[in-house]
N, C-alpha and C positions, 0 to 999 in steps of 0.2 A: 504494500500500500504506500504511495508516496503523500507525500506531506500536502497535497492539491485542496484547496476549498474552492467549493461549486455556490454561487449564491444564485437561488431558483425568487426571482422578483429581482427589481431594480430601480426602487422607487427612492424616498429621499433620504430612507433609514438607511436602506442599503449601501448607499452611496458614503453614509455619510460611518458607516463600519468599513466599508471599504477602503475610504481615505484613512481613518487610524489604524491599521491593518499597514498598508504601507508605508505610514509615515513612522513607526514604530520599529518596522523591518520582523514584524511578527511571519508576513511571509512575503515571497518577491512577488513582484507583477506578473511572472510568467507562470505561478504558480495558480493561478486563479481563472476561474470561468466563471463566465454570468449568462445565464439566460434568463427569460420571462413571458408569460404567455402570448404576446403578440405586440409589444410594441417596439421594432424596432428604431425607433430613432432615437428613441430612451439609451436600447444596449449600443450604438454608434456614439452616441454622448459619450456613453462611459467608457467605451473604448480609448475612445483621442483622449479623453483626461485624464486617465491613469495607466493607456498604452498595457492593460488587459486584455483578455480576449473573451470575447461573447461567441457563443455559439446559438441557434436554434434548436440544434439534435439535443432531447432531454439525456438522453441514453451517453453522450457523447461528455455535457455536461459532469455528469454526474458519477458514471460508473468508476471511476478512479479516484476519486475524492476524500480523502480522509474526514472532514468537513462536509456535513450538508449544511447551508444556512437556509431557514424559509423564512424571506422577507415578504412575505405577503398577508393582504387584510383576512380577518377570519373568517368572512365571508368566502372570499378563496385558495382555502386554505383544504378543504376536500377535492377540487380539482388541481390544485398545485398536488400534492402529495399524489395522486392518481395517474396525474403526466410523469412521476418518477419511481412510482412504487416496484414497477418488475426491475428495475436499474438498480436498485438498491441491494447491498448489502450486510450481515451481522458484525463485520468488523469496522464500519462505517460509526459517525456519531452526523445524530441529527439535532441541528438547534433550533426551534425556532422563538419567530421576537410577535408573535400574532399575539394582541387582547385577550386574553380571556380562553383561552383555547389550551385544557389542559396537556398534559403531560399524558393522562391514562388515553384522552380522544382521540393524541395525535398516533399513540401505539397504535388503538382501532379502526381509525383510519390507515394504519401501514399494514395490518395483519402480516406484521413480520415481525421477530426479535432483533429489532434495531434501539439501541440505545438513545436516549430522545433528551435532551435539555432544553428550558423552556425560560427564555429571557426577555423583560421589560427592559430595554433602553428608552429614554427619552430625546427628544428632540438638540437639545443641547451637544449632543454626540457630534453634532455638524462643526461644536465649536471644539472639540474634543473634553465636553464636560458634562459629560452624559453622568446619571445617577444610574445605573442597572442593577436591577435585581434577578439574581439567577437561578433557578430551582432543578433537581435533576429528578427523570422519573425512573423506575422501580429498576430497570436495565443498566442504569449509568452509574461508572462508578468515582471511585474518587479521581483519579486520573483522568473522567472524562467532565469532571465539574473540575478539575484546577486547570482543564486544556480550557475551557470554556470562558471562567473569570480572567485567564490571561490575557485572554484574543478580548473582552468589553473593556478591561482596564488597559486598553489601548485607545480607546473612546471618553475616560472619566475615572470612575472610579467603579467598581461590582465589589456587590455582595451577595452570599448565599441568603436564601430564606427557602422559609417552609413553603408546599405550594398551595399549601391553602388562606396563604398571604400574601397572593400576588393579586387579587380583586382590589384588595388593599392598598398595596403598590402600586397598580397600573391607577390608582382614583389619585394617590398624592406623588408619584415623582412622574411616573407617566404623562398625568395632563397638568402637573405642577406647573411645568412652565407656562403654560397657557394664562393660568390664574394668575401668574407673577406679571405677562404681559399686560391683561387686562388691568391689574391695578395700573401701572404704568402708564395705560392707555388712558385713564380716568384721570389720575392726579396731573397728568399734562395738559388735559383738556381745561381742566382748574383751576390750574396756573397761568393757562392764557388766558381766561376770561375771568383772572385779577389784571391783565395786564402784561404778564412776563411774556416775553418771546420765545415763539412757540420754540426756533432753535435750541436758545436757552433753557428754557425749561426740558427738552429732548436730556441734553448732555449732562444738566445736574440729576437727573432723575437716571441716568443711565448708571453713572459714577457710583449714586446714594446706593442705588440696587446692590453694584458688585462691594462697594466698603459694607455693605449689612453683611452682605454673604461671605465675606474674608471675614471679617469679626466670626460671625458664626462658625467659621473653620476653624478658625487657630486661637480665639480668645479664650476656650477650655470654660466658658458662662454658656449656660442655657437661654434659652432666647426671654423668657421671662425676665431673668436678670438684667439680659444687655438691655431691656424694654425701660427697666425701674432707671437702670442706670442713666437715662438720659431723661428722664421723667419729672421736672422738678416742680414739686408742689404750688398749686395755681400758675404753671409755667404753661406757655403755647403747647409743647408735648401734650402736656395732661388736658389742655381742653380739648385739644384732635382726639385723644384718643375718649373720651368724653362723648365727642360727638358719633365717633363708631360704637360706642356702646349703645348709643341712643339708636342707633339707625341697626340694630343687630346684628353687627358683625360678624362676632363669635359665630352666632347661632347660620348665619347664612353660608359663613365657611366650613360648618360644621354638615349642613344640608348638601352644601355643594359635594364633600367628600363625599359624602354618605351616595346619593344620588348616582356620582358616575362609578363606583364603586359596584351597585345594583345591576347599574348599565352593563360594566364588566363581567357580571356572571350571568347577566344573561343573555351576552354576546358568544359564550363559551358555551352555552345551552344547544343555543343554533346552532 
């Protein structure tokens, strides 16, 4: 078996593992194949910009591959597995980064003993700062979840979890970012219409984001703490956050989790 990974999809995850994968030197360009159900101008992109090679043949793809990755929605995630199921083999490891789509589905979806890992990246992987969560199913062993967290933590950072806490995961680091946009998106719109420019207010709301989120890395305080910490009684802080209390924060960020959370498992239902 040579060291080859096949990525079956090519969409913006894919790409965007693709790029840490080589920029990391976890494998070389020539070691890797992509195909996808039918769009090629997708696998041409990817070609010229990372000088890979796409192929159309699933068979072709895949059958050599130490790596299978399934970059695709879970929706298509029984025809992707079906355009590769007779190509596949037991010494093979299969990843895939689909919502909600366990580890036991995707086995009976293969009706083969192929070893299956099942990983949450988020969007940020594009910047190489992906959060991933990585679970392995009943096949896999330790060898094929420390091949796995090696190849995401070339994207951010991975961690193992349980797989019956990835609904969980894909609700808060999965569409995390999104949420973090939308506030961004909101407090800018608020800042222009006190007045600031929209530029302006762009680049101190981009900055404020990533110094929260360093703090949060390295300052060894829970987020509660670094909250108090700039909090000063009858201070601007404390009426903002006053006023998110009044407008219920908590409780809508707590709906919001909870909510796409539901989504997640019953996207893995279908």
């Amino acid at each position: 078996m040579t060291k080859k990974m096949a990525f079956v999809g090519a969409g913006s995850m894919a790409e965007s593992i693709l790029s840490g994968i080589l920029d990391s030197g976890f494998l070389a360009k020539e070691d890797i194949l992509v195909t996808n159900k039918s769009d090629f101008e997708r696998l041409e992109h990817l070609e010229r910009q990372y000088q890979i090679q796409y192929v159309e043949d699933k068979q072709e793809t895949v059958t050599d591959a130490r790596i299978v990755l399934l970059a695709v929605k879970p929706y298509d995630m029984e025809a992707a597995i079906a355009s590769i199921r007779d190509y596949l083999n037991t010494d093979q490891l299969l990843i895939s980064v689909a919502a909600g789509v366990s580890t036991d589905t995707i086995s009976e979806m293969l009706g083969r003993e192929i070893p299956v890992i099942r990983a949450m990246p988020n969007t940020s992987a594009a910047a190489g700062e992906s959060a991933t969560a990585v679970t392995r199913g009943r096949l896999a062993t330790e060898e094929h979840l420390h091949t796995a967290l090696e190849l995401f933590r070339t994207i951010g950072t991975a961690t193992e979890v349980a797989e019956e806490d990835m609904h969980t995961v894909t609700a808060i680091a999965g569409s995390g970012p999104a949420y973090v946009y939308y506030l961004v998106e909101v407090m800018e719109e608020a800042a222009v219409a006190a007045g600031l420019g929209k530029q302006t207010a762009h680049e101190l709301l981009i900055q404020t984001i990533a110094g929260a989120g360093e703090m949060l890395k390295s300052s060894g305080l829970d987020p509660a703490q670094l909250r108090k910490n700039i909090t000063s009684p009858g201070g601007t802080t404390q009426a903002g956050l006053e006023a998110l209390d009044e407008g219920e924060f908590q409780k809508a960020v707590i709906s919001c989790v909870e909510t796409a959370r539901e989504r997640s498992i019953e996207l893995g239902k279908k």
